[in-house]
VOVOLUM-610059 format. One line per field, with one value per residue (C-alpha): residue number from 1; residue in three letters; x, y, z. Coordinates in nm, 4 decimals. Example, Ala and Ser with C-alpha at 12.3 -4.5 7.8 and 13.67 -1.06 7.14 Angstrom:
<recs>
k = c(1, 2) $
r = c(ALA, SER) $
px = c(1.2300, 1.3670) $
py = c(-0.4500, -0.1060) $
pz = c(0.7800, 0.7140) $
</recs>
This chain:
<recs>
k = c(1, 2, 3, 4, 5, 6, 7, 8, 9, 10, 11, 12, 13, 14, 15, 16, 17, 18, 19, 20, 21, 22, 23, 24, 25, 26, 27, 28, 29, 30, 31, 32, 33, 34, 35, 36, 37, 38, 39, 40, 41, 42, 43, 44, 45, 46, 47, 48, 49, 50, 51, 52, 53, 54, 55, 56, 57, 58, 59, 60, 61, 62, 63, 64, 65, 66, 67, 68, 69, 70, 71, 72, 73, 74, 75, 76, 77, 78, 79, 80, 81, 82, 83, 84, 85, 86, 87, 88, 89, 90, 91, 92, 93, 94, 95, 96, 97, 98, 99, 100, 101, 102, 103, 104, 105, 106, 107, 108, 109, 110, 111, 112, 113, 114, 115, 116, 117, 118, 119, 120, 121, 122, 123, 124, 125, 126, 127, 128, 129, 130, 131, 132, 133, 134, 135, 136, 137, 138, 139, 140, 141, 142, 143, 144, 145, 146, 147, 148, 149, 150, 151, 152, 153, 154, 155, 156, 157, 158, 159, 160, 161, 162, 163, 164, 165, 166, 167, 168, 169, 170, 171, 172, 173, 174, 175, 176, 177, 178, 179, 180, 181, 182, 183, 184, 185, 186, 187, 188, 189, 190, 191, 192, 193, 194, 195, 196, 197, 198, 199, 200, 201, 202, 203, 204, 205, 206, 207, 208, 209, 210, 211, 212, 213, 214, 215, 216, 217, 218, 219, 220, 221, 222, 223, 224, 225, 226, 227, 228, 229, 230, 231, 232, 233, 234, 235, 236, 237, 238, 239, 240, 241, 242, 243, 244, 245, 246, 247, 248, 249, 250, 251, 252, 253, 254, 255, 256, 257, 258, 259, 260, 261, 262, 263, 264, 265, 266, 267, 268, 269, 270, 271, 272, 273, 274, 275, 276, 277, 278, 279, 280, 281, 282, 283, 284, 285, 286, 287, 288, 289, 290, 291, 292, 293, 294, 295, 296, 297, 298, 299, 300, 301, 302, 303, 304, 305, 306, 307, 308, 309, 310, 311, 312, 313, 314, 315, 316, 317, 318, 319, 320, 321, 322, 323, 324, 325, 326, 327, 328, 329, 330, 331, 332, 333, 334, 335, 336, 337, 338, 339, 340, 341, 342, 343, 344, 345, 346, 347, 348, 349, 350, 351, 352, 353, 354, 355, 356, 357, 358, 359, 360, 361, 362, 363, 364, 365, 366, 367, 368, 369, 370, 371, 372, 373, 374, 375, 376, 377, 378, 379, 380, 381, 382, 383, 384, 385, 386, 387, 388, 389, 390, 391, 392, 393, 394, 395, 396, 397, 398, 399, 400, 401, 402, 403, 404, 405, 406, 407, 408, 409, 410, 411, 412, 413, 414, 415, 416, 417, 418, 419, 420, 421, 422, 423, 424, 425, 426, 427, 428, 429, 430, 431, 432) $
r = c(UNK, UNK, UNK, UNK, UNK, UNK, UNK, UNK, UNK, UNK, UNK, UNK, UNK, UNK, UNK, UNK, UNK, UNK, UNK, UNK, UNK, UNK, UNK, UNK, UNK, UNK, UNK, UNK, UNK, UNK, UNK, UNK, UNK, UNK, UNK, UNK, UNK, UNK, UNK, UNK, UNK, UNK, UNK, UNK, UNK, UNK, UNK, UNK, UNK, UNK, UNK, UNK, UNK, UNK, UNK, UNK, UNK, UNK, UNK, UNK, UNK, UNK, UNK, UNK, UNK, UNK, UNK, UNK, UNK, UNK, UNK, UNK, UNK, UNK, UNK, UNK, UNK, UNK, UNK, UNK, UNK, UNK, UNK, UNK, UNK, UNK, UNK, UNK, UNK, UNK, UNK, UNK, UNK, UNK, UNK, UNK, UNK, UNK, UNK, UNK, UNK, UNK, UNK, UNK, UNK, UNK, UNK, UNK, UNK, UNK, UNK, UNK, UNK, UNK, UNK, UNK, UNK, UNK, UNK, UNK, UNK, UNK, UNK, UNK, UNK, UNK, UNK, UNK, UNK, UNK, UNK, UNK, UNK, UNK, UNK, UNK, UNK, UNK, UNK, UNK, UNK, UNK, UNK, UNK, UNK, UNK, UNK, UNK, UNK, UNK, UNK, UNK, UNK, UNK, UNK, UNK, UNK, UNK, UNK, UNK, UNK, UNK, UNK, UNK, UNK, UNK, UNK, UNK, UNK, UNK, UNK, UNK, UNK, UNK, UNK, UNK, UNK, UNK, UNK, UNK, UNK, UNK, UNK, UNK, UNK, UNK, UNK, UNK, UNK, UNK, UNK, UNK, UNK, UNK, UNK, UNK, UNK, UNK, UNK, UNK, UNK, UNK, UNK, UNK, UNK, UNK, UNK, UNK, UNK, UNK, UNK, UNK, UNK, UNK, UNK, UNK, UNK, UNK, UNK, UNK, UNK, UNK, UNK, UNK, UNK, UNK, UNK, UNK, UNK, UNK, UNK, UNK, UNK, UNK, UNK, UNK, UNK, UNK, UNK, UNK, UNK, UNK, UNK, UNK, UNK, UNK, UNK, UNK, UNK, UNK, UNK, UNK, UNK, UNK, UNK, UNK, UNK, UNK, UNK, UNK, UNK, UNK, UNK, UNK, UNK, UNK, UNK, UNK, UNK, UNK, UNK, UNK, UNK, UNK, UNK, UNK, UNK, UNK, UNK, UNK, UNK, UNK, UNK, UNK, UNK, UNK, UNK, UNK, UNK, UNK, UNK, UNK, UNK, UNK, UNK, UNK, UNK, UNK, UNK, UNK, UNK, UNK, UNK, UNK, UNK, UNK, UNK, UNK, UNK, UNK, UNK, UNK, UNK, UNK, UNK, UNK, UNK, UNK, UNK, UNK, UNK, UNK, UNK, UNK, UNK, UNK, UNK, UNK, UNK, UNK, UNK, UNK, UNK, UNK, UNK, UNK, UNK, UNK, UNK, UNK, UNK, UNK, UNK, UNK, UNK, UNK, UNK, UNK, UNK, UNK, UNK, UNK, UNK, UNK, UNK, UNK, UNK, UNK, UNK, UNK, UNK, UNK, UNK, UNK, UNK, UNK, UNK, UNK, UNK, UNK, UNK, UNK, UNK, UNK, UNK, UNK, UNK, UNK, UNK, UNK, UNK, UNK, UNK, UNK, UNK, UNK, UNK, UNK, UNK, UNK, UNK, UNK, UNK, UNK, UNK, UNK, UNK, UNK, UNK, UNK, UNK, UNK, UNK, UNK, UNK, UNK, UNK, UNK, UNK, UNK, UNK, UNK, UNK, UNK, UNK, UNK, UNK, UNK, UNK, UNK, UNK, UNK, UNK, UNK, UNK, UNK, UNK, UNK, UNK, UNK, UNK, UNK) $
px = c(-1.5604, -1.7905, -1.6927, -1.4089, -1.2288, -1.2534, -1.0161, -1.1472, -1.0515, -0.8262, -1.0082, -0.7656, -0.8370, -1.1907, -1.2523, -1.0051, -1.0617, -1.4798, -1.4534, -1.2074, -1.3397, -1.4203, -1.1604, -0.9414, -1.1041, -1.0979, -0.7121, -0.5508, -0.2996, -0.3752, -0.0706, 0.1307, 0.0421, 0.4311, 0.3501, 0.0211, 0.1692, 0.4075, 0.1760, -0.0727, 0.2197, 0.3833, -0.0312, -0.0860, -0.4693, -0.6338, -0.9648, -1.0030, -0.7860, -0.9314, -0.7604, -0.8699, -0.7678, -0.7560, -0.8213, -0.9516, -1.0381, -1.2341, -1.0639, -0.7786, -0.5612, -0.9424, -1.0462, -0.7053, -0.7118, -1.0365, -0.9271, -0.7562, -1.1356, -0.9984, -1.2473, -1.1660, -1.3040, -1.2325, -1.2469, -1.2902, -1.3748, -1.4954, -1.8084, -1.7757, -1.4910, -1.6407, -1.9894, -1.7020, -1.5643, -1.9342, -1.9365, -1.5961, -1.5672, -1.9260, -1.8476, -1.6364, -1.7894, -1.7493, -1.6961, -1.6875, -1.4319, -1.0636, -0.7863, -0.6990, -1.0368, -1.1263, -1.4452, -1.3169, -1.2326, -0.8686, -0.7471, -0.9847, -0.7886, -0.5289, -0.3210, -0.3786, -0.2810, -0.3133, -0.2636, -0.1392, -0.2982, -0.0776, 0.0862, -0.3007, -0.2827, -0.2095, 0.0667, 0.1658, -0.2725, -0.2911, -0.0094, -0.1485, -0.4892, -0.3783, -0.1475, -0.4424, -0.6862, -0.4239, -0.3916, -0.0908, 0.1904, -0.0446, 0.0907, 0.0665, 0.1337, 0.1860, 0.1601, 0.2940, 0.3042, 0.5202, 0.5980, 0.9137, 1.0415, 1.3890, 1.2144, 1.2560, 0.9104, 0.7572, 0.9556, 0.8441, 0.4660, 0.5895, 0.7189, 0.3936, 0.2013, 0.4370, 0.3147, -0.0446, 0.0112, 0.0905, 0.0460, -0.0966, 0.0324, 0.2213, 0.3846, 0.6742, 0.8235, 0.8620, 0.7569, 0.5779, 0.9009, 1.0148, 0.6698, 0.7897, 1.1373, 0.9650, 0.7417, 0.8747, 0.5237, 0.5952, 0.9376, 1.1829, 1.0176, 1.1154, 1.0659, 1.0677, 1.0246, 0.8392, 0.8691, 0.5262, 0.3632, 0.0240, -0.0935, -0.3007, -0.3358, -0.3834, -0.7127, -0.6643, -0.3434, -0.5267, -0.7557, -0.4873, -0.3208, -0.7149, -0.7503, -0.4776, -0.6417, -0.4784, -0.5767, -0.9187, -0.9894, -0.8231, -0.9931, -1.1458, -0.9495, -0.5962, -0.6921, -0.8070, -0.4962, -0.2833, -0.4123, -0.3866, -0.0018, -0.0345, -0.1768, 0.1378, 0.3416, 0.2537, 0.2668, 0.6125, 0.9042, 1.0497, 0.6938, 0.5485, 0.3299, 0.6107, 0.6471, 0.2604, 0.3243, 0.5950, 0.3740, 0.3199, 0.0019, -0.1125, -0.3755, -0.2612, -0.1264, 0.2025, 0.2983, 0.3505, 0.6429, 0.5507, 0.8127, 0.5839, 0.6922, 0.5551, 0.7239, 0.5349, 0.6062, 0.4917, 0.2877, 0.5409, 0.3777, 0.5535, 0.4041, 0.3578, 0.6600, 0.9222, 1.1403, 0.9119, 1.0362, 1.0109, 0.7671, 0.7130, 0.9398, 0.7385, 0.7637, 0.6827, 0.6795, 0.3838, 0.0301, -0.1315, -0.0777, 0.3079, 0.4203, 0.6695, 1.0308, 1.3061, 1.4841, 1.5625, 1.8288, 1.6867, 1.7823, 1.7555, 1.4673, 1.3469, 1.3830, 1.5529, 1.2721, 1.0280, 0.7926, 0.4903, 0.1911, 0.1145, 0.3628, 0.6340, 0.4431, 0.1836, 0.4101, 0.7831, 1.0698, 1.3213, 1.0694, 0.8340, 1.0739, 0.9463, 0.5818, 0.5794, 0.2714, 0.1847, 0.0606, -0.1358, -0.2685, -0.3915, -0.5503, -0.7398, -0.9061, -0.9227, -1.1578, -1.3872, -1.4510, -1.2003, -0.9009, -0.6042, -0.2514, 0.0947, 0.1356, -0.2441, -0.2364, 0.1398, 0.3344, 0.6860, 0.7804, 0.5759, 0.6732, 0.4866, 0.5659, 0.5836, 0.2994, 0.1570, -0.0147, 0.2800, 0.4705, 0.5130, 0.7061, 1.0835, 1.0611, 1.3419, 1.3216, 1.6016, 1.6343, 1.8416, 2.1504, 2.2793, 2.4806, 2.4264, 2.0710, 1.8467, 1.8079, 1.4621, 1.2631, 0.9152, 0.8113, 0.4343, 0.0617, 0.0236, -0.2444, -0.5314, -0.6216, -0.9362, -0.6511, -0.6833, -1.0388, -1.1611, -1.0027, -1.2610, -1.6112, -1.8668, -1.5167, -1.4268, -1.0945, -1.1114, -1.0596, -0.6913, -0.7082, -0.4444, -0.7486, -0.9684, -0.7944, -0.4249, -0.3355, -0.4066, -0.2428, 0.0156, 0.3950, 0.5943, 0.9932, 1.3241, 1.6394, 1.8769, 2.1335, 2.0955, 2.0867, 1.8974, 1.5921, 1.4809, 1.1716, 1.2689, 1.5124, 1.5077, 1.3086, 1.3580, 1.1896, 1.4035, 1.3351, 1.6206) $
py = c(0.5514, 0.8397, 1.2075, 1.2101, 0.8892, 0.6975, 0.3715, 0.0520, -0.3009, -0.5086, -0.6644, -0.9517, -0.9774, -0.9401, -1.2296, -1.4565, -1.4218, -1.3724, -1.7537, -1.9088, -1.7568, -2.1308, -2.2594, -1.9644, -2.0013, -2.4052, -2.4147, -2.0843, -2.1361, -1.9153, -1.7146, -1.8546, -1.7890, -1.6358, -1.3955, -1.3287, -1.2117, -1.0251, -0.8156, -0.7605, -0.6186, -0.4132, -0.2756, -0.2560, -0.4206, -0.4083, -0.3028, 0.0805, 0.0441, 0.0298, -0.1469, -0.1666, -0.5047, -0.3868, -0.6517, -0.8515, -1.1559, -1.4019, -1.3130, -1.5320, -1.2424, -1.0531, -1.3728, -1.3878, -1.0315, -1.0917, -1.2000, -0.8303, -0.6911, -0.4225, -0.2246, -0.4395, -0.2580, -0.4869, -0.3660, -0.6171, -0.5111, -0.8701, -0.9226, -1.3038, -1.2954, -1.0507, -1.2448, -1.5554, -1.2755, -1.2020, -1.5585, -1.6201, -1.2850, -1.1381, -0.9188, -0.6841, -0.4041, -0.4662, -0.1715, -0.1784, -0.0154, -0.0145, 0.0762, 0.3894, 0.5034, 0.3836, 0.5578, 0.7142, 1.0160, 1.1622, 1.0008, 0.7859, 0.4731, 0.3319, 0.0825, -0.0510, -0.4638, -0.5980, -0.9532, -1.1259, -0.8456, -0.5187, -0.6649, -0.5614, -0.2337, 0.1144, 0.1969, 0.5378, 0.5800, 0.3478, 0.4463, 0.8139, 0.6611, 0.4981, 0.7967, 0.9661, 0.7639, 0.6840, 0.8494, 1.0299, 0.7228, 0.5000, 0.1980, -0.0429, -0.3677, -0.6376, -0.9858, -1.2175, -1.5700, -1.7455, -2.0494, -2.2099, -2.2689, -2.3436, -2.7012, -2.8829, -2.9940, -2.6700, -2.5066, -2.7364, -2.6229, -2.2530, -2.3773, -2.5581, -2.2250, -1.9594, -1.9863, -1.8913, -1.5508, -1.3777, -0.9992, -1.0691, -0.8528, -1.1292, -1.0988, -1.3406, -1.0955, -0.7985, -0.5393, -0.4390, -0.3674, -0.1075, 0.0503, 0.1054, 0.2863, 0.5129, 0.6736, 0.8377, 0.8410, 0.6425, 0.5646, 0.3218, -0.0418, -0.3721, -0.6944, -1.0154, -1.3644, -1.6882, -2.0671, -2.2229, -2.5378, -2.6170, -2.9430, -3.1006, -3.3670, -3.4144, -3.2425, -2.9845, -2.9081, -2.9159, -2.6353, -2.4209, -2.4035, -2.3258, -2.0298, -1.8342, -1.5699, -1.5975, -2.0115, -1.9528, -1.7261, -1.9189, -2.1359, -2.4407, -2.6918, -2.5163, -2.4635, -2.8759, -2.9388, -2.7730, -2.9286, -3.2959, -3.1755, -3.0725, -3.4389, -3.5859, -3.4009, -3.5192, -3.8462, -3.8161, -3.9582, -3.6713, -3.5374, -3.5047, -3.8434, -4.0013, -3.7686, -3.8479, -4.1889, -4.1685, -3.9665, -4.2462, -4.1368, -4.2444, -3.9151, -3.8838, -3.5423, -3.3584, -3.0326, -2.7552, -2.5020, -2.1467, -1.8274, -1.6065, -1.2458, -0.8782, -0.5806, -0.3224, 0.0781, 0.3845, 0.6331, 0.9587, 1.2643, 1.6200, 1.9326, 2.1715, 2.4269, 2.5387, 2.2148, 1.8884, 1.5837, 1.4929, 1.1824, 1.1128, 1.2309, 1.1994, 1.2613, 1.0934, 1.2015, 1.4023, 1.4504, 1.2728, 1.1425, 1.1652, 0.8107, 0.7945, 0.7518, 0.6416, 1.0093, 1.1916, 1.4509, 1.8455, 2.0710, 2.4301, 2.2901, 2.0524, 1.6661, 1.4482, 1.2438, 1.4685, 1.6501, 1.7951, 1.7466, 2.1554, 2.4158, 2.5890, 2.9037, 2.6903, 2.4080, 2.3854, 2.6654, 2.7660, 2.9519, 2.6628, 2.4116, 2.2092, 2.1811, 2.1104, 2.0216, 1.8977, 1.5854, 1.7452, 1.9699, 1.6139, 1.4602, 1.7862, 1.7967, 1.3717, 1.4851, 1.6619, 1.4005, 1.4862, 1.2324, 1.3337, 1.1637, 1.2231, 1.3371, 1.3271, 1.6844, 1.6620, 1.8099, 1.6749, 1.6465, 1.6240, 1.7304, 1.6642, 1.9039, 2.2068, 2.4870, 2.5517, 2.8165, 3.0351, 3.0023, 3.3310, 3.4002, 3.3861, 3.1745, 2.9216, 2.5563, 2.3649, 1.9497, 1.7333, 1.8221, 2.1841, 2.3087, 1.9034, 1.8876, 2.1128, 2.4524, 2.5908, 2.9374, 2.9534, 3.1238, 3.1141, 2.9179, 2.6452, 2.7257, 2.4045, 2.3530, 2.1146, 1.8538, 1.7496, 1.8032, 1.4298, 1.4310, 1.6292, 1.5915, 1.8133, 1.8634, 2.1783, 2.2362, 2.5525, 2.3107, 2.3981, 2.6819, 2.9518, 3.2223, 2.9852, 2.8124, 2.9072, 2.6680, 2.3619, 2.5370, 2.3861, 2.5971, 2.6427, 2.6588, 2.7144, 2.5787, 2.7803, 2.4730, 2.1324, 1.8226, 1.4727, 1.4839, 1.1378, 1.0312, 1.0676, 1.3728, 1.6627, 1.9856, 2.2796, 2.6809, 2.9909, 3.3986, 3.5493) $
pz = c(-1.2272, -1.0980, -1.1883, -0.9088, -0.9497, -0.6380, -0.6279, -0.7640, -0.6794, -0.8858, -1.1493, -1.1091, -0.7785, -0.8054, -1.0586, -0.8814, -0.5303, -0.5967, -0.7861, -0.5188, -0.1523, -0.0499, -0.1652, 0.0145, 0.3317, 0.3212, 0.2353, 0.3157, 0.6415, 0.9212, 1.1196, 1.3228, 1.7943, 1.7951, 1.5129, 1.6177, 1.9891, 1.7839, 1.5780, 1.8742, 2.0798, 1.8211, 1.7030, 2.0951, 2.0714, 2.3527, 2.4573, 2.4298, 2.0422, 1.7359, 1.4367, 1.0600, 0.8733, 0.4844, 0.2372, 0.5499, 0.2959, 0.4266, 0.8114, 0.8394, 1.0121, 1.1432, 1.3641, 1.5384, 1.6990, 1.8218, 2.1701, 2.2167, 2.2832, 2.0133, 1.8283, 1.4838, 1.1659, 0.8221, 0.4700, 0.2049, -0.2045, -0.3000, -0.2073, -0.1505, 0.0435, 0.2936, 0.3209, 0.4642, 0.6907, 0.8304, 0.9180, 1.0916, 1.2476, 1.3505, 1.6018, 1.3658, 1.1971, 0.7918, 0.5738, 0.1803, -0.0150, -0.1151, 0.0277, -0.2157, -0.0511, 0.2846, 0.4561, 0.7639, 0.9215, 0.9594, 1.2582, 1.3213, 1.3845, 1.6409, 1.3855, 1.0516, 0.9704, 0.5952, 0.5974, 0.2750, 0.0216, 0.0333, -0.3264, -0.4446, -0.3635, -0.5627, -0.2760, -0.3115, -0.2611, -0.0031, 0.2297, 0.1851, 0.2814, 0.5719, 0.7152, 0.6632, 0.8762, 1.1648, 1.4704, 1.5717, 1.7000, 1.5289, 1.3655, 1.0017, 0.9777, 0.7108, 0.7948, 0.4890, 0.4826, 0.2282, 0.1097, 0.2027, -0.1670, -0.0385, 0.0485, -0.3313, -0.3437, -0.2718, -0.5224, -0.7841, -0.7001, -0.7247, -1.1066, -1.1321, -1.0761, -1.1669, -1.5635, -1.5317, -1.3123, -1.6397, -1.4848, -1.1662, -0.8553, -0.6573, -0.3075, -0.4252, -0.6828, -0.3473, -0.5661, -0.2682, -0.0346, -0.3225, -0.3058, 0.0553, -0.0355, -0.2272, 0.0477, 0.3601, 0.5703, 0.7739, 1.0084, 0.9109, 0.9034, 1.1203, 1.0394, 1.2186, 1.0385, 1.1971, 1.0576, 1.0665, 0.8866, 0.7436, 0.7795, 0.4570, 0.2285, -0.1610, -0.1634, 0.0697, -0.1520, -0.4693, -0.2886, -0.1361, -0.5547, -0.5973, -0.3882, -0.5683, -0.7704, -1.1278, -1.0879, -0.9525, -1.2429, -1.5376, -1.8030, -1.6270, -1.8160, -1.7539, -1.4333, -1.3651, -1.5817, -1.3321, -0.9961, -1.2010, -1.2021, -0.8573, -0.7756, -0.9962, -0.7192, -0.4170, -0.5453, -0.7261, -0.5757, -0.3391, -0.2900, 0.0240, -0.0120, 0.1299, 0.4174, 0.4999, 0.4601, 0.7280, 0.9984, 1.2944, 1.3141, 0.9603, 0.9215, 0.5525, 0.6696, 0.5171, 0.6144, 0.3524, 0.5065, 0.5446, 0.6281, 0.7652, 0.7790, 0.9952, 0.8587, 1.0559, 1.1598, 1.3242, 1.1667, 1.0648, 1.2631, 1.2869, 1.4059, 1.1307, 1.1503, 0.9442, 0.9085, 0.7976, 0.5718, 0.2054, 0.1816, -0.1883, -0.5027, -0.8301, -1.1580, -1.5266, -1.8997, -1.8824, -1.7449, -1.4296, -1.1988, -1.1233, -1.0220, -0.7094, -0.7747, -0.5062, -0.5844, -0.8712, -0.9818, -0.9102, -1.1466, -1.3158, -1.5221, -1.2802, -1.1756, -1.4339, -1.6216, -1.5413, -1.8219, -1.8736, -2.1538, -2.1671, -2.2662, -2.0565, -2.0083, -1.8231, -1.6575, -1.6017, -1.7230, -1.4658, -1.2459, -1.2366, -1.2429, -0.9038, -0.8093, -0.4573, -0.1888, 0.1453, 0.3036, 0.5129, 0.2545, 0.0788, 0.3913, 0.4449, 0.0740, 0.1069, 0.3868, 0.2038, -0.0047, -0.3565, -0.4835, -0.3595, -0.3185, -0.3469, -0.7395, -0.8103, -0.9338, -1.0980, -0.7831, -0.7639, -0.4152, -0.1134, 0.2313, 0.5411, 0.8781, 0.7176, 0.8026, 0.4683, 0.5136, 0.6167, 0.3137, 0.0867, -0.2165, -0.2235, 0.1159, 0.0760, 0.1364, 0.1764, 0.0901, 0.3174, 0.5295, 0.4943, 0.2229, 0.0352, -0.0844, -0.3745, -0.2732, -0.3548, -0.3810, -0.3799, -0.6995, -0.7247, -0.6416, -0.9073, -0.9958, -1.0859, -1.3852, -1.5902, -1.6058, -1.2649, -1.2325, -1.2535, -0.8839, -0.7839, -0.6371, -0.8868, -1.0704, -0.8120, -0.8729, -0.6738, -0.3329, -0.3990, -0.5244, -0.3969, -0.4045, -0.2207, 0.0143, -0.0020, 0.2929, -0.0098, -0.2654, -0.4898, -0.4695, -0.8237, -0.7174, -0.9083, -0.7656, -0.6810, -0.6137, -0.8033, -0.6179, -0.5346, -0.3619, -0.1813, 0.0173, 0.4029, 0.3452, 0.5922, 0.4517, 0.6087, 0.5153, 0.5224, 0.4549, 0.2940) $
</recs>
């Protein structure tokens, strides 16, 4: 990593997906017309809109919004994946990068769509990136397409495969929708859920277990090993040979059942002001960055669970017992090029829609409905120390510096009344 830490792709995902992008783009099912109507309407692509496809892949979801005459920017990390998207998708403009650290302005972008790769991402980085880069009503999108495992068959592949993902990020275990819980960016997600099936045979089968990252990248031998079994399947009794057997039309064809899901909503966007909304609670045993929790307890001393690596007359103690900051504050020193993202520089709560640059000492701000939520006073600046520094371009910690450029500044608090903070809570700022 250079001096300031920008993101860097999976190294799962970079071995796996940089052996199998044939094999992915040969094999991988596309999305099914309903869905596709779905997202387009929901994103509202049309010509005039711009959208941004992270972890476009080799364009399975890129090629399909095409049609729109939407501005279509798509970011792939794996260099032989996005040399397949060049191909299939030519008219949309490629960018490199991740998305922890996408190369665009603030608000430069109409909607955001990841297609069957959010699982890969750091999310509490990500879904500060792409707040960041979306316009104001702006929208994100995930498009997931899974297999049907409630078909016996297809369940047995999942067992089949299941053994070599080891610690792969996978978008079967749903890790991702509790990734989602824990940030308040955006508003409340929908869903909607489509049936689909791809059509293949033996080989193409053997190719779509071949295009999953943690097979593409094993050993060669467990790997062939594994698409023998695969083989052993489709010709077992209950497997879908028979099924292909059955077909009037005699191609050889069975279908493999997909579920394929959109969970999609609208960028969070509040004028700055005195009230605003917690987006991201974080906390951990000590140093950074502070990892996003669903809520914590807020106390005299500060959230359970929480602790620092430096002693009390630095961080924490009563009158330092909450570090708090402001998603805007973030996107403004993302924009000048530094790391920055909800608990990057240890801050325990994050509120967005609340003028920073207002705030004084012994303002009050108040968490969730009145009188129920953690009561807070504003202290102090935090003020930045060499342990964040790697953040930062040229290591210039002085970006947030209260004397600097008190409008980025970190706030110490103590709590005047204990409670829970959560993600999506009201926040409000008082003057005695």
């Amino acid at each position: 990593m250079s001096a300031h830490e920008p993101a860097t792709v999976n190294p799962l995902a970079a071995a796996g997906f940089g052996a199998g992008a044939d094999a992915y783009e040969r094999a991988r099912p596309t999305y099914p017309p309903d869905a596709v109507a779905a997202l387009v309407e929901q994103l509202d692509l049309r010509e005039g809109r711009t959208v941004l496809d992270l972890g476009a892949g080799t364009g399975k979801l890129t090629r399909l919004l095409a049609p729109t005459g939407a501005r279509i920017l798509a970011l792939e990390p794996v260099a032989a994946m996005r040399a397949k998207l060049a191909a299939a998708v030519p008219q949309a403009e490629l960018l490199d990068g991740t998305a922890e650290d996408i190369a665009l302005p603030n608000g430069s972008v109409d909607a955001v769509v990841v297609g069957q790769a959010f699982h890969w991402f750091d999310a509490v980085r990500a879904l500060s990136e792409i707040h960041r880069v979306l316009r104001p009503g702006g929208r994100l999108a995930l498009a997931w397409n899974f297999r049907d495992e409630s078909v016996p068959w297809v369940a047995r592949l999942g067992e089949l495969m299941h053994p070599l993902a080891s610690a792969t990020p996978q978008a079967r275990t749903h890790v991702w929708r509790a990734a989602l819980r824990r940030d308040a960016l955006f508003e409340p997600f929908e869903t909607l859920a489509f049936h689909h099936v791809h059509r293949l045979d033996e080989a193409g089968l053997r190719e779509r277990v071949a295009s999953v990252s943690f097979v593409a990248a094993a050993d060669p031998a467990v790997r062939e090993a594994l698409l023998d079994d695969v083989s052993a399947l489709v010709r077992s009794e209950g497997g879908p040979a028979a099924e292909a057997e059955a077909e009037a039309d005699g191609d050889g064809l069975f279908g493999l059942p997909y579920e394929t899901e959109l969970v999609w909503a609208t960028r969070r966007t509040i004028e700055p002001g005195t009230s605003g909304v917690v987006v991201t609670v974080c906390q951990n045993g000590g140093g950074v960055p502070k990892a996003p929790v669903e809520g914590a307890h807020a106390g005299r001393l500060g959230l359970d669970g929480d602790a620092h690596t430096e002693p009390e007359d630095i961080h924490g103690g009563p009158d330092r017992a909450i570090c708090l900051y402001s998603q805007e504050a973030i996107e403004r020193v993302r924009a000048d090029g530094h790391q920055a993202f909800p608990g990057a520089y240890g801050e325990n709560v994050v509120v967005l829609g609340i003028d920073w640059a207002q705030l004084q000492e012994a303002d009050r701000v108040e968490l969730g409905h009145a009188g129920e939520g953690p009561l807070l006073e504003l202290t102090r600046h935090a003020t930045p120390c060499q342990t964040i520094a790697h953040w930062f371009t040229e290591r210039r910690i002085s970006r947030i510096s209260q004397k600097a450029n008190p409008q980025d500044a970190r706030w110490y608090a103590r709590v005047l009344r204990e409670g829970r903070v959560e993600p999506g809570m009201p926040a409000r700022v008082t003057r005695p």
